[in-house]
C-alpha positions as CSV (number, residue, x, y, z in Angstrom):
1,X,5.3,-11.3,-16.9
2,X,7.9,-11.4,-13.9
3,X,7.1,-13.8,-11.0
4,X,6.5,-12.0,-8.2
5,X,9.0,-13.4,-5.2
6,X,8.9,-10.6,-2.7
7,X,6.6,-7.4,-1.5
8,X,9.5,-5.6,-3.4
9,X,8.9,-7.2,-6.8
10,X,4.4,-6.0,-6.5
11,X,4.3,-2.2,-8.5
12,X,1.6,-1.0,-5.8
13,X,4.5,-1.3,-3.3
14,X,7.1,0.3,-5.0
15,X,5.1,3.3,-6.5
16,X,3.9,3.3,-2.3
17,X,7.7,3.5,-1.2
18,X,8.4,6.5,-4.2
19,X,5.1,8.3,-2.5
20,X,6.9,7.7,0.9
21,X,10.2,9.2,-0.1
22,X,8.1,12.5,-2.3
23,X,6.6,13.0,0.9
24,X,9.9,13.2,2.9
25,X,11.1,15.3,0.4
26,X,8.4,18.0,1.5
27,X,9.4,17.7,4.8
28,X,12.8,19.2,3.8
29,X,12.3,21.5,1.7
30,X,9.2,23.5,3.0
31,X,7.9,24.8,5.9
32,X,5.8,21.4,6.2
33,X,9.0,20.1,7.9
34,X,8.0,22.4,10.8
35,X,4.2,21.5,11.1
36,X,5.1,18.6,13.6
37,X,1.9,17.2,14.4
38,X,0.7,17.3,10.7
39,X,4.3,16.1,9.5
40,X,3.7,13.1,12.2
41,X,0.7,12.0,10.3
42,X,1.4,12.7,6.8
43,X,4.7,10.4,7.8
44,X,2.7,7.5,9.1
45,X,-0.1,7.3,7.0
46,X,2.5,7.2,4.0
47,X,4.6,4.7,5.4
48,X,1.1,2.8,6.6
49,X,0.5,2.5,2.5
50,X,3.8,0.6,1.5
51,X,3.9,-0.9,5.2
52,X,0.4,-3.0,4.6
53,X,1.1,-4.1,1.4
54,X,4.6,-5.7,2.3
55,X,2.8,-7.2,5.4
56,X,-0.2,-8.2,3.8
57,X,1.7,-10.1,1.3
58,X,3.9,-11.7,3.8
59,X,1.1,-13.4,5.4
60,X,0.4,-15.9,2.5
61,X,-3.2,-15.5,2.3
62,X,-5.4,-13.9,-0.3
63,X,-7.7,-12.9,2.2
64,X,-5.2,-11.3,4.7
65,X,-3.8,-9.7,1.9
66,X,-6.9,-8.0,0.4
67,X,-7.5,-7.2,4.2
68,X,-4.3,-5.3,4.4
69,X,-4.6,-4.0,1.0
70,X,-7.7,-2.6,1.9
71,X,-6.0,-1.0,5.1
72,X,-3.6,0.8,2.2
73,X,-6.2,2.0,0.3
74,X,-7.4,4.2,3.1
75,X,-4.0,5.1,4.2
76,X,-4.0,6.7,0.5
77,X,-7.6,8.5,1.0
78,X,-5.9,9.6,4.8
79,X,-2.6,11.0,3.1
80,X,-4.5,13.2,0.2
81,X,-6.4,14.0,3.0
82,X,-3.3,15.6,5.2
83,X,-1.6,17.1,1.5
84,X,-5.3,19.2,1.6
85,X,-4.6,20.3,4.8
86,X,-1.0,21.2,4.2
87,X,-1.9,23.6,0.9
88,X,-4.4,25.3,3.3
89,X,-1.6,25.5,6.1
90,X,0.3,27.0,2.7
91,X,2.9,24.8,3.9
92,X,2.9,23.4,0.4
93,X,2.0,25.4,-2.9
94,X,-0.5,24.2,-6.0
95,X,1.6,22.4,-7.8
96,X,3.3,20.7,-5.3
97,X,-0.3,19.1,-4.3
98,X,-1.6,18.2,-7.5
99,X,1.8,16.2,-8.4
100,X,1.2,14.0,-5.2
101,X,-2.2,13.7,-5.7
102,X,-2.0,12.5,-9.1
103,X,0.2,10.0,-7.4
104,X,-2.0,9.0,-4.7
105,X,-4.6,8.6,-7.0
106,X,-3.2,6.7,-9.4
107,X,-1.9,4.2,-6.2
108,X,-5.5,4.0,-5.0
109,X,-6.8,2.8,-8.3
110,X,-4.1,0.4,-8.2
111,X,-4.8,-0.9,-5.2
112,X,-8.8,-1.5,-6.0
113,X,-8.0,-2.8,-9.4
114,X,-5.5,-5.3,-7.6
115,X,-7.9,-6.2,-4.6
116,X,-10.8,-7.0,-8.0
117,X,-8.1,-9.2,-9.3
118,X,-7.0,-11.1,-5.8
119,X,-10.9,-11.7,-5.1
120,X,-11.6,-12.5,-8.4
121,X,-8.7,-15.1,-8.7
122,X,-8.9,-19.0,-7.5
123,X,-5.3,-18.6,-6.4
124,X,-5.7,-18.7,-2.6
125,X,-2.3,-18.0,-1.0
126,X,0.9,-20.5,-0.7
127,X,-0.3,-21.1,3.6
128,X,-3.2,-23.1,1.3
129,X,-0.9,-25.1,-1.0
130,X,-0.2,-28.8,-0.4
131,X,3.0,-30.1,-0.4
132,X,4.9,-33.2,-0.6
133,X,5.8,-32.3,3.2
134,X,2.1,-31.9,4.1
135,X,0.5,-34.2,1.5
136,X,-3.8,-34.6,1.8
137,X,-4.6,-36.8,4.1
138,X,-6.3,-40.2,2.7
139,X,-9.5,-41.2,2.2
140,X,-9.9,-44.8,3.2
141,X,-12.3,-47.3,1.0
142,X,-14.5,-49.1,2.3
């Protein structure tokens, strides 16, 4: 298993970002592109998926990042949401829904899975870690 270095390297964000750019894709080629205040949303709460992950990740903490992690989790629930609301508007057809909501889906369970894992792990975040830079401080003896 690959070391993970950067938000870039975690799958959860990088299935996020493909979620992002299928959604962008709707917004050119159907009449969704025209629903402004439901194209708005459906653009933010996409983007808010991939956008808490990178920035829970880049604060160093398990328990930020399950906090922003969290915040993803219901950006997925708000974007299948919005793709409901865009196949009743008929601004997208059947199969253009169930592909993204297999998608969403399968991110969400992702997501949970990876927030068991982070609060099931003793790993704590490198803000946590000592270093020779910031060594323990010593206990004196008496």
């Amino acid at each position: 298993m690959a070391k993970i270095k950067s938000f870039e390297d975690l799958q959860v964000w990088q299935t996020a970002r493909d979620i992002c750019n299928d959604i962008w894709l709707l917004f050119e080629k159907t009449s969704l592109g025209k629903d402004f205040d439901l194209r708005n949303q459906m653009s933010r709460s996409s983007g808010s998926v991939m956008d808490n992950i990178s920035e829970g990740f880049e604060r160093s903490g398990n328990r930020e990042f399950i906090h922003f992690l969290s915040i993803a989790k219901g950006s997925c629930g708000e974007l299948k949401s919005q793709l409901y609301r865009a196949l009743d508007r008929k601004n997208i057809n059947e199969e253009q829904f169930e592909s993204l909501t297999v998608k969403i889906n399968l991110e969400n369970s992702k997501l949970g899975s990876f927030i068991v894992y982070l609060n099931s792990t003793e790993y704590k975040g490198s803000k946590f870690n000592q270093s020779a830079s910031n060594p323990k401080p010593e206990t004196r003896k008496k």
